[in-house]
N, CA, C and O of each residue as an XYZ file, in Angstrom:
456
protein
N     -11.350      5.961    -11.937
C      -9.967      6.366    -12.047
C      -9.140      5.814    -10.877
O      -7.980      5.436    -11.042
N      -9.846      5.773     -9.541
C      -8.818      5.501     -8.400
C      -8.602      3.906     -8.540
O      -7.504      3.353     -8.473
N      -9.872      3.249     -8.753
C      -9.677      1.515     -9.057
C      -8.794      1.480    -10.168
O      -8.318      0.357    -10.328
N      -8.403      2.351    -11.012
C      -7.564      1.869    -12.430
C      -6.389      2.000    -11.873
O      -5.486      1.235    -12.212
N      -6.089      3.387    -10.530
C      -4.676      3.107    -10.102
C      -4.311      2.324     -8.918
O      -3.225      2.389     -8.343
N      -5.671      1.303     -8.482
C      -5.284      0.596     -7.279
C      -4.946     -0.226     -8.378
O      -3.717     -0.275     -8.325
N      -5.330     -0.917     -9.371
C      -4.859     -1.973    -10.238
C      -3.521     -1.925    -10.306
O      -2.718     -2.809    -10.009
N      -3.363     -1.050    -10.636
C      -1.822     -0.627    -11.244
C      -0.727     -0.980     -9.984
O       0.462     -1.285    -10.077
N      -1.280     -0.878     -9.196
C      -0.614     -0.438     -7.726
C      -0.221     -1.975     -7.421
O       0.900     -2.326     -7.052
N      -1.579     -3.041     -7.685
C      -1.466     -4.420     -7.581
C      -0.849     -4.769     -8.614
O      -0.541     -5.757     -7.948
N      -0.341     -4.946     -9.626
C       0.330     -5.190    -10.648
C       1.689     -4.714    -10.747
O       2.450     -5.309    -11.510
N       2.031     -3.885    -10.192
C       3.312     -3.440     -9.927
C       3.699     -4.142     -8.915
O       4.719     -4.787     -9.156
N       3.162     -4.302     -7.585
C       3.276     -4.840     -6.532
C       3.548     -6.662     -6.587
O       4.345     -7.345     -5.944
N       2.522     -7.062     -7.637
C       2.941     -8.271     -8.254
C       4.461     -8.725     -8.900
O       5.093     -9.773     -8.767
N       4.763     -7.479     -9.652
C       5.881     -7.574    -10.379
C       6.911     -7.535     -9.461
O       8.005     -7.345     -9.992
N       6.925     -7.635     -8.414
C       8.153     -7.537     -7.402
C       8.307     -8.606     -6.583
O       9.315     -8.790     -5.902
N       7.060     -9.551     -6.621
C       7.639    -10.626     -6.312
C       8.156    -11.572     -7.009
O       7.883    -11.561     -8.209
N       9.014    -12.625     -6.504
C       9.897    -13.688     -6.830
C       9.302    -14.444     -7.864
O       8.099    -14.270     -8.061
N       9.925    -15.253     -8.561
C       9.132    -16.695     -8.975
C       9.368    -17.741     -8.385
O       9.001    -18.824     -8.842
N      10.011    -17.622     -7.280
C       9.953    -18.692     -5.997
C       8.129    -19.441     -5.733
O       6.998    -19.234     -6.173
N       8.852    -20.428     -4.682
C       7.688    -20.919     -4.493
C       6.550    -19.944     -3.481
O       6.756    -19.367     -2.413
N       5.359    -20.046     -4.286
C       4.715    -19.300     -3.867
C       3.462    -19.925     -2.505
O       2.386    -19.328     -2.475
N       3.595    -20.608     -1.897
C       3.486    -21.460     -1.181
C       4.438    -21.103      0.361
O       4.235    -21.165      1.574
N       5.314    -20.793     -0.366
C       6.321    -20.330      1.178
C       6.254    -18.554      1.240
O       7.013    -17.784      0.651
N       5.178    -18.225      2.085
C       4.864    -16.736      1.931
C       6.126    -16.136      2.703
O       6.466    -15.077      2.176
N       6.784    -16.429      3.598
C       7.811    -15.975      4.625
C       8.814    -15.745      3.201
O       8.753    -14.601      2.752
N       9.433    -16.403      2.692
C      10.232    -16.677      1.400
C      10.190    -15.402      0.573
O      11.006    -14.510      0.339
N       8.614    -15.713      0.128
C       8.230    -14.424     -0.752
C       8.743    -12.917     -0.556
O       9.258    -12.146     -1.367
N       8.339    -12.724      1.167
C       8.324    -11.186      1.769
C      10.277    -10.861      1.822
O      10.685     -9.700      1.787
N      10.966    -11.699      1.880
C      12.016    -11.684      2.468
C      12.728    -11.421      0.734
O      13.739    -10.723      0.670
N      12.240    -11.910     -0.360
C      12.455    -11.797     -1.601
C      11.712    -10.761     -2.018
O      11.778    -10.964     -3.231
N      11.090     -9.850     -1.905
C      10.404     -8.726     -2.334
C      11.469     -6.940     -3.004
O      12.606     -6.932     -2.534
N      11.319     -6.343     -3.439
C      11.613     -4.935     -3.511
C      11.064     -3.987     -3.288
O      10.152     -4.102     -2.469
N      11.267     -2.866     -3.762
C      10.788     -2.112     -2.803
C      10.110     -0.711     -3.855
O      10.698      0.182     -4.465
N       9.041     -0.946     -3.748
C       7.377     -0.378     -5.123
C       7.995      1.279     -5.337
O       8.189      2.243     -4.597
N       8.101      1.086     -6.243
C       8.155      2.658     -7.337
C       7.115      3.082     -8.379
O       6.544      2.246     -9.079
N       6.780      4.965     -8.505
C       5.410      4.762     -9.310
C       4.298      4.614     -8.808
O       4.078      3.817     -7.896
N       3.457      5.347     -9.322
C       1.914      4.855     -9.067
C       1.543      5.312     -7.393
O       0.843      4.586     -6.688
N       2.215      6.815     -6.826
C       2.003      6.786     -5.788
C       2.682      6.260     -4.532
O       2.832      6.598     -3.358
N       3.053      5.166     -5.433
C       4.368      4.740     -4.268
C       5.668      5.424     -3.705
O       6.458      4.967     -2.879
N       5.694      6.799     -4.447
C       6.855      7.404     -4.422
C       6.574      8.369     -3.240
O       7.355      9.165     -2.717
N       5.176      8.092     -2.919
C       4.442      9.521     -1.776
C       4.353      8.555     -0.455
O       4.815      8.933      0.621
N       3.869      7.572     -0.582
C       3.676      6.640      0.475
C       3.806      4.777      0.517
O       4.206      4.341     -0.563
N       3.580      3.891      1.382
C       4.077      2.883      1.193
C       3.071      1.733      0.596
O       3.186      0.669     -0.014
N       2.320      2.320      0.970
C       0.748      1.682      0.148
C      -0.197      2.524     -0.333
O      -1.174      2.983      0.259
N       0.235      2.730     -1.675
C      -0.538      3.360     -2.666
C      -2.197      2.915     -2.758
O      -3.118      3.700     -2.529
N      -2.389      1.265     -3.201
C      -2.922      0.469     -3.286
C      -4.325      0.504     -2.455
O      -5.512      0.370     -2.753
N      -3.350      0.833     -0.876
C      -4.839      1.391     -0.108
C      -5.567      2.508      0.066
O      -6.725      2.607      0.473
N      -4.530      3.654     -0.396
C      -4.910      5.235     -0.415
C      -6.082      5.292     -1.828
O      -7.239      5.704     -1.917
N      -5.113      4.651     -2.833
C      -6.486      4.508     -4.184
C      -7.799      3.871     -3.598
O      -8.872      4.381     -3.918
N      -7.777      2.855     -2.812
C      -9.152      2.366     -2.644
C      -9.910      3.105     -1.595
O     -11.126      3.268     -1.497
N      -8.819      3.567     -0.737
C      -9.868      4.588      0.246
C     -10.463      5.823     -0.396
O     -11.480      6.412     -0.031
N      -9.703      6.108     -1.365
C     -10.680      7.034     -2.180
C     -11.695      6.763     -3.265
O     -12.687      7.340     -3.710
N     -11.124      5.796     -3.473
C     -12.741      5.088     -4.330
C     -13.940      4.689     -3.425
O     -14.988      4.677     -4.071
N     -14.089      4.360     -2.116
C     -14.736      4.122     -1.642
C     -15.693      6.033     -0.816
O     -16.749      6.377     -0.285
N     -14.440      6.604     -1.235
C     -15.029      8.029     -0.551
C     -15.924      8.497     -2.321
O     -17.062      8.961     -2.390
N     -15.093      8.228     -3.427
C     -16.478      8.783     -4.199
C     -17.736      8.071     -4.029
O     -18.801      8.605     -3.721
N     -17.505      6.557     -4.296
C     -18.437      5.965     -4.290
C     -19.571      6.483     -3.047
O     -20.769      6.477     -3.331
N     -19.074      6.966     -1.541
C     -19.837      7.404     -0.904
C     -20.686      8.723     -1.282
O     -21.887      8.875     -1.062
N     -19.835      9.625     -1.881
C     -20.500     10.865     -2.258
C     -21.494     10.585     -2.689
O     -22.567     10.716     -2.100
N     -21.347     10.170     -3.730
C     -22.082      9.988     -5.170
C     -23.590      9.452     -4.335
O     -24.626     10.116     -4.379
N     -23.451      8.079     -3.562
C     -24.326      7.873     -3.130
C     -25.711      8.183     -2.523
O     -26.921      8.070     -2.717
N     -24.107      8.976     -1.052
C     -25.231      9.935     -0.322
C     -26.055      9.141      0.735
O     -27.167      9.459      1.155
N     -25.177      7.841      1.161
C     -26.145      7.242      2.001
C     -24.788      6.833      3.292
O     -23.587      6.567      3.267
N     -25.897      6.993      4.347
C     -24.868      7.217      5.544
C     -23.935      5.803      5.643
O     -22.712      5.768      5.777
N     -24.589      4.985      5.570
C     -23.859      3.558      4.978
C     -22.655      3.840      4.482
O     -21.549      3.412      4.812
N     -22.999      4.664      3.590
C     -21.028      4.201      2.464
C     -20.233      4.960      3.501
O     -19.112      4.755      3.966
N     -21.209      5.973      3.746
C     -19.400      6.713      4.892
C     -19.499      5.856      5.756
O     -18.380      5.362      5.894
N     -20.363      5.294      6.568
C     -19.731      4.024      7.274
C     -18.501      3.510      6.974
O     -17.438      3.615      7.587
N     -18.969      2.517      5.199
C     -18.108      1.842      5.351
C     -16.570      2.610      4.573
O     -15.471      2.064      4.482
N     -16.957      4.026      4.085
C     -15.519      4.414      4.045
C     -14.534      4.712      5.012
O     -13.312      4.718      4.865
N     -15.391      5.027      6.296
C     -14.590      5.252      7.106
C     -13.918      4.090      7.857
O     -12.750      4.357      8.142
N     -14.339      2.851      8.264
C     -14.017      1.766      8.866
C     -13.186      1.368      7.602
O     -11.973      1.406      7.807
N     -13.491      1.065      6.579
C     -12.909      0.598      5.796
C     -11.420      1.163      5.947
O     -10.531      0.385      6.293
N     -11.130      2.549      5.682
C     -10.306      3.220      5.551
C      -9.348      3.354      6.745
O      -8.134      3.532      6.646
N     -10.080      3.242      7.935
C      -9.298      3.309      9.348
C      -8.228      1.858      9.617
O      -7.112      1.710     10.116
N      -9.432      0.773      8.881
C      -8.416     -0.833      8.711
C      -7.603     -0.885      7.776
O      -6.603     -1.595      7.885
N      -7.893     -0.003      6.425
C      -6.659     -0.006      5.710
C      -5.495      0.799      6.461
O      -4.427      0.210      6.627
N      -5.624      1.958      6.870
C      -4.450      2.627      7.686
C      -4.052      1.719      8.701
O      -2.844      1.499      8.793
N      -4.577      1.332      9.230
C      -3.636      0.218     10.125
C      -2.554     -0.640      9.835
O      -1.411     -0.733     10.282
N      -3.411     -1.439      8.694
C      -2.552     -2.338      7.195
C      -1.464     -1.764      7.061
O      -0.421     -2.318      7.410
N      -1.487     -0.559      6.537
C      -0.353      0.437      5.863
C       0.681      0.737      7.040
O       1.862      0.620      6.715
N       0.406      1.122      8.412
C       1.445      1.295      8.814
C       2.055      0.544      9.763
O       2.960      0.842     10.541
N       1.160     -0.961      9.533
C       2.319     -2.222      9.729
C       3.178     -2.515      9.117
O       4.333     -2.811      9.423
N       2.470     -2.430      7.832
C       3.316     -3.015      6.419
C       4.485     -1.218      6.144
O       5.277     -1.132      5.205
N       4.355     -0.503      6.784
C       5.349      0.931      6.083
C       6.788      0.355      7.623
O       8.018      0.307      7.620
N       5.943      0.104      8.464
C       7.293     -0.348      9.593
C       8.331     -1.435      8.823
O       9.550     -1.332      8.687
N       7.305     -2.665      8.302
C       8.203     -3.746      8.335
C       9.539     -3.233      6.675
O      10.735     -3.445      6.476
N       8.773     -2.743      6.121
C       9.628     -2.097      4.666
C      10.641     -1.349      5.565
O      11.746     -1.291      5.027
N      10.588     -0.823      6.651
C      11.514     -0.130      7.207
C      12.862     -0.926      7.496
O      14.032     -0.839      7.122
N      11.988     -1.893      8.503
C      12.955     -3.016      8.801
C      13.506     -3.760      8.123
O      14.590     -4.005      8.651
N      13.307     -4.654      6.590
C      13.297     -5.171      5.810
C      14.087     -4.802      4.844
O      14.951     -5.501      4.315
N      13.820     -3.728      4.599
C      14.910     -2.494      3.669
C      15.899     -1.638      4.678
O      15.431     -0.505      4.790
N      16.928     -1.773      5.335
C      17.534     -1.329      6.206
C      18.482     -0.918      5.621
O      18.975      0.099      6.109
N      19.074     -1.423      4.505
C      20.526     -0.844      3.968
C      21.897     -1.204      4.567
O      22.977     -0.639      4.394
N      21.557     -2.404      5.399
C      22.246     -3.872      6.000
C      22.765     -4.560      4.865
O      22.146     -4.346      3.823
N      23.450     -5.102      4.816
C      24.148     -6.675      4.112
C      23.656     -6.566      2.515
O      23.081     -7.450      1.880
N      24.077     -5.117      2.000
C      23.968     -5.800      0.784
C      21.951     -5.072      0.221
O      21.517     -4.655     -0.853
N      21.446     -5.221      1.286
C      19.788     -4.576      1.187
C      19.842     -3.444      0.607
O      20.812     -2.709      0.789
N      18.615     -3.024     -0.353
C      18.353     -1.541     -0.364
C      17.933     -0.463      0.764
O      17.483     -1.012      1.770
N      17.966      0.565      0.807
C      17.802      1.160      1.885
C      16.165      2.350      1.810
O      16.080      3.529      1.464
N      15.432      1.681      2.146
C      13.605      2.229      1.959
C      13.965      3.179      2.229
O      14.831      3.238      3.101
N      13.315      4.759      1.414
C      13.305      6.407      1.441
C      12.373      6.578      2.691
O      11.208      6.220      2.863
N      13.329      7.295      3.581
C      12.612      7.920      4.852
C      11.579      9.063      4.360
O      10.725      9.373      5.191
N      11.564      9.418      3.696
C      10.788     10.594      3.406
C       8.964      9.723      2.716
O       8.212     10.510      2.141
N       8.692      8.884      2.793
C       7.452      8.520      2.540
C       6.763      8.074      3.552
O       7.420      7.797      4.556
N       5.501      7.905      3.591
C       4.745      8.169      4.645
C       3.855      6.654      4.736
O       3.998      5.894      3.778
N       3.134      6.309      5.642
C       2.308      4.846      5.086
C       1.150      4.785      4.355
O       0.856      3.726      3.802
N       0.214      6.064      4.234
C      -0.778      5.730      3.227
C      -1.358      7.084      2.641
O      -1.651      6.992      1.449
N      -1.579      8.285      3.203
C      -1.564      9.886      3.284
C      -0.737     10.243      3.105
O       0.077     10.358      4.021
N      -0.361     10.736      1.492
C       0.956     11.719      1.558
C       1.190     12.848      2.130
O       0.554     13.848      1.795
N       2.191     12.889      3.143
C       2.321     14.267      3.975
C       1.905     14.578      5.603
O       2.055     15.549      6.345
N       1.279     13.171      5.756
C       0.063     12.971      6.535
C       0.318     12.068      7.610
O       0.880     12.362      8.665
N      -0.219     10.725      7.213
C       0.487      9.531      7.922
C       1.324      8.586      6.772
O       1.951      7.589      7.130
C-alpha cells in the first residue's frame, strides 16, 4: 500500500514538471509547481514518508536487525532530503513576482512533526 502511494507521489511529482528540455535540470526546478494530494497536503515530500514506511513494514515483518538498520539510516537520509528540498519550495514559492505562495502550515516529511 505505501509503495502504491510513493508511486503516486512520483507520478504526480512528474506531472509538474515542464516539457522543457530535460537536460537543463536548473530550468526544470525553476519551472516546477507546487505537489497537491497524495499526502502532499500534510508535508513536502510525501514520496519519502511513503517509503520510510514501507521500509518500516518491510522491517517488521522481517524481524531482522538489518532492516531496522536500514530503516532507520535510510529514513534519517530521506529526512535530510526532505528538509532541504521543504526550504528550497519555501524559497522558490515565495509569492514574489507573480509566484505561488507554498502553505506554511506543512511540514517536510512527518506530518505534525518535522
Amino acid at each position: 500500500m505505501f509503495e502504491f502511494l510513493n508511486q503516486i507521489c512520483h507520478v504526480t511529482l512528474r506531472k509538474l514538471r515542464t516539457a522543457g528540455n530535460k537536460e537543463d535540470d536548473s530550468n526544470q526546478r525553476s519551472n516546477r509547481g507546487i505537489p497537491f494530494g497524495w499526502g502532499f497536503d500534510q508535508v513536502s515530500c510525501a514520496n519519502y514518508l511513503w517509503e520510510s514506511l514501507s521500509w518500516a513494514v518491510f522491517a517488521i515483518l522481517v524481524r531482522a536487525w538489518t532492516a531496522y538498520i536500514f530503516w532507520i539510516v535510510s529514513t534519517v537520509t530521506m529526512t535530510l532530503w526532505a528538509l532541504k528540498k521543504h526550504r528550497r519550495y519555501f524559497k522558490e514559492f515565495d509569492g514574489k513576482d507573480g509566484r505561488p505562495k507554498y502553505p506554511r502550515n506543512r511540514k517536510a516529511m512527518f506530518p505534525y512533526i518535522i
